[in-house]
N, C-alpha and C positions, 0 to 999 in steps of 0.2 A: 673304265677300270674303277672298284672300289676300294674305299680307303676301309679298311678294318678300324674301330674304335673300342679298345677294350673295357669294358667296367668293371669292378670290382662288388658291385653293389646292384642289389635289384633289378634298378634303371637310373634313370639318367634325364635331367630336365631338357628341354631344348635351350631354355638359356643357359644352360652349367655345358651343355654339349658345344655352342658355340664361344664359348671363353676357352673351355679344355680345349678344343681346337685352332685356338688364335685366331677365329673369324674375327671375332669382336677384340678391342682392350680392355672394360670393363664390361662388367655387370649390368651398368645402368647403359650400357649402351645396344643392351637386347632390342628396347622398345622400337630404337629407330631403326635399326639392321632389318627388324621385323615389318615395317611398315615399309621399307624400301626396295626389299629384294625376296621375291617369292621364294619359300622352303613348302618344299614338297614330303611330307611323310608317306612312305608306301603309296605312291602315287596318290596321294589326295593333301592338296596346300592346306596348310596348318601354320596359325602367326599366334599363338598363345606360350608365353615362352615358358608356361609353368608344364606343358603337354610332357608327359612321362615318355621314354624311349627304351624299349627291352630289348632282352639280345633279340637280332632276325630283324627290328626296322630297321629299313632302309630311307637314311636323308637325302633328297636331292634338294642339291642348291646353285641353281645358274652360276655359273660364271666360278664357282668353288668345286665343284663336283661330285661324287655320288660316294657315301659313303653309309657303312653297315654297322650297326652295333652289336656286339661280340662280348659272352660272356669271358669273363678270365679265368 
């Protein structure tokens, strides 16, 4: 099942995407979330946490699960 993730705005970083989503507690805490647990965008793994996210990508994240970004 997918989580819808609404924006308000263009896109969406993947590290602003895993803070708005309570993956992480902070900000600085992208780098190692990133380094430790593969995120899959639209089936191709992506660990740059500045990588832009429009409506229609799809995030998969082991163990968190599969979530789509959605205009608002």
């Amino acid at each position: 099942m997918r989580t819808e993730v609404f924006i308000t705005s263009e896109f969406i970083t993947l590290g602003q995407f895993l803070k708005f989503e309570n993956l992480i507690e902070s900000g600085g805490s992208v780098k190692f979330f990133l380094e430790e647990i593969p995120v899959f965008i639209n089936n191709e793994q992506d660990n740059r946490r500045g990588r832009k996210l429009y409506p229609g990508d799809v995030v998969s994240i082991e163990e968190f699960g599969e979530f789509i970004i959605v205009a608002e």
